[in-house]
C-alpha positions in Angstrom: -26.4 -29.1 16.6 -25.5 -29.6 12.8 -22.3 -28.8 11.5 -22.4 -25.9 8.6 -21.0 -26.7 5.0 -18.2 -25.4 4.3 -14.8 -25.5 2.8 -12.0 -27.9 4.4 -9.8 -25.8 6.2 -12.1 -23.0 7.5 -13.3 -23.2 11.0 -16.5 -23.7 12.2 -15.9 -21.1 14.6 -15.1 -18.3 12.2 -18.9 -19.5 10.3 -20.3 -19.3 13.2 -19.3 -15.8 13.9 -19.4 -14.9 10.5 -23.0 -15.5 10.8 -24.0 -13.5 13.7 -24.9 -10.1 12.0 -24.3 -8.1 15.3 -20.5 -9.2 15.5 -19.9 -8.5 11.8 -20.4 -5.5 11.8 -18.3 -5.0 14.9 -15.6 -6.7 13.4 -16.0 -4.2 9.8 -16.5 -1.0 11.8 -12.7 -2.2 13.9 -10.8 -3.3 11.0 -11.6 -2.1 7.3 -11.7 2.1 7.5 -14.6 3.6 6.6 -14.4 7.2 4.1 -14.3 9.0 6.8 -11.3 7.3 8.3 -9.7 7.3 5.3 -7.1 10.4 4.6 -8.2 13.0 2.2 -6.9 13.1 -1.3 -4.8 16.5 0.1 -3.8 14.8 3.2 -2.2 12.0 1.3 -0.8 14.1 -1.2 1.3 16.0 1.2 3.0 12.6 2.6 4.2 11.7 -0.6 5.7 15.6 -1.2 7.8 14.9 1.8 8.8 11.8 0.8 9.4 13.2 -2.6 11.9 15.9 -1.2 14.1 13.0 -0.1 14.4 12.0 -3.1 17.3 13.3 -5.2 16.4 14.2 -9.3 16.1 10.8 -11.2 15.9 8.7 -7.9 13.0 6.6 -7.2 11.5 4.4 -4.6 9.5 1.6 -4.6 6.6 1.2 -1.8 5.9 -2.4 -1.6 4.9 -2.4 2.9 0.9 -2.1 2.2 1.0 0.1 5.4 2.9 1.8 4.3 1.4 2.4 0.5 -1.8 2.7 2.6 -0.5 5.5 4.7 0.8 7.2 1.6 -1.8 7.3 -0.7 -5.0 6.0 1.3 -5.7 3.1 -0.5 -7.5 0.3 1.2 -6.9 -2.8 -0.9 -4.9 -5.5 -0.1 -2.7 -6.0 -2.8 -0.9 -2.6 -4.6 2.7 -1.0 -4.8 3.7 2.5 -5.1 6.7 3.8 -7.1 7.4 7.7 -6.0 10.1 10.3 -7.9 10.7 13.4 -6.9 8.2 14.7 -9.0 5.8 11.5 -9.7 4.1 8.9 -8.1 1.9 5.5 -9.8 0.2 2.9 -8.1 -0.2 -0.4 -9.2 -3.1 -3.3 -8.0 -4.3 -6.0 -9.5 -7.5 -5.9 -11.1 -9.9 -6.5 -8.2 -9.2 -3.1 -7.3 -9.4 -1.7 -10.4 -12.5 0.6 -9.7 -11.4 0.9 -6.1 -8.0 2.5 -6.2 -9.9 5.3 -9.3 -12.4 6.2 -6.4 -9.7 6.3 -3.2 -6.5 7.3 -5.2 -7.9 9.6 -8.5 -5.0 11.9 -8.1 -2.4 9.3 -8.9 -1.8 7.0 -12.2 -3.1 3.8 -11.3 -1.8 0.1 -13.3 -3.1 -2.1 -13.3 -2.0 -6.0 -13.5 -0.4 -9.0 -11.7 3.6 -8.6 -11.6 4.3 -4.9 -9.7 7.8 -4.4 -10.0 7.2 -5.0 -14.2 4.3 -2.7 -14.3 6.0 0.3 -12.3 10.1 -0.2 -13.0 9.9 -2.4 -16.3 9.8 1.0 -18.8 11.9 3.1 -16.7 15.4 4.1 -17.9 18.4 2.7 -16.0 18.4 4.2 -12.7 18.5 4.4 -8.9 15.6 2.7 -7.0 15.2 2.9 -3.3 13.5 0.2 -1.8 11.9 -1.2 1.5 14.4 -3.3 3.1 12.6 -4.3 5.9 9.8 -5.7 3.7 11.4 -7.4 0.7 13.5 -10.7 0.8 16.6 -11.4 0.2 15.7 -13.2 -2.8 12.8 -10.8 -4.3 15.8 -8.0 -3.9 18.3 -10.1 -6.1 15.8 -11.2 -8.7 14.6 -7.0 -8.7 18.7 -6.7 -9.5 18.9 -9.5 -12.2 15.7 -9.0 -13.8 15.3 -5.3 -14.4 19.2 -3.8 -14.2 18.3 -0.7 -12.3 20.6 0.2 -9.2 18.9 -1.1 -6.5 19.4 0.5 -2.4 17.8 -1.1 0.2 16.6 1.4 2.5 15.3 0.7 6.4 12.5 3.2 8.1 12.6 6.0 5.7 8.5 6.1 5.4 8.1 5.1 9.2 10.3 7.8 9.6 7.8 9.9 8.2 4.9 8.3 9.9 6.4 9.8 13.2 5.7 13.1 12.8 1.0 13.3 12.6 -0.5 15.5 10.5 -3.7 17.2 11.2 -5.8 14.1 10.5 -4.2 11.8 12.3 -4.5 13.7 15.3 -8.2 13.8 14.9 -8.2 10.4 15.3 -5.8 10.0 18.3 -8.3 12.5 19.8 -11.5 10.6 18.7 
């Protein structure tokens, strides 16, 4: 049997399964959320108020886990940060998911461009900026510090902290 064309590097397997229509679908239905799975606009909207009374007048964080952003705002895409104050909150993507993050997230500003951390902290005055120290290197968190001169705190499991307790919807899943 012939071998399909395709691009050094990608397995044949992965064509092959690819192809088959049945497993597909099987494969979209277990791993990208449908509307339905997604959280409502109110849903998401009360996860960032609690992480929003965390946050002390003129602090901010910066979301850059895509669960987490995910879990926050209910956006889908695979590339996007988050930046939250305690009265605010902006997303950023890149420009794939420009019309995308206006149809899931229409409640929040949305950037949109290539370099997050420019788009979301870049015009902000001087100030104190929380971020994910479990997902951000050692090296992204100096060059955050050199580049933009904001006070920079890593922080570890604040948001998964939050993800403990389940709201309403995500119980209706467990259950389903």
């Amino acid at each position: 049997h012939q071998q399909p064309n395709c691009a050094r590097g990608i397995s044949t397997h992965f064509i092959y399964f690819r192809n088959c229509k049945r497993n597909y679908q099987r494969i979209r239905r277990k791993f990208l959320p449908s509307c339905a799975k997604c959280a409502s606009a109110a849903v998401t909207l009360a996860r960032i108020s609690r992480l929003q009374e965390s946050l002390e007048p003129g602090e901010f964080f910066f979301v850059t886990n895509l669960v987490n952003v995910q879990y926050l705002t209910g956006f889908t895409g695979s590339n996007a940060a988050l930046l939250i104050s305690n009265s605010d909150a902006t997303i950023a993507t890149d420009a794939r998911y420009e019309i995308q993050v206006r149809e899931q997230v229409p409640d929040l500003q949305a950037l949109i461009g290539r370099n997050f951390s420019d788009l979301l902290l870049g015009d902000l005055a001087k100030s104190k900026v929380l971020v994910e120290g479990s997902s951000i290197s050692m090296n992204a968190f100096k060059d955050l510090k050199d580049k933009l001169g904001h006070e920079f705190e890593a922080t570890n499991g604040v948001i998964e902290q939050l993800r403990v307790v389940k709201d309403d919807s995500e119980l209706q899943l467990i259950q389903a």
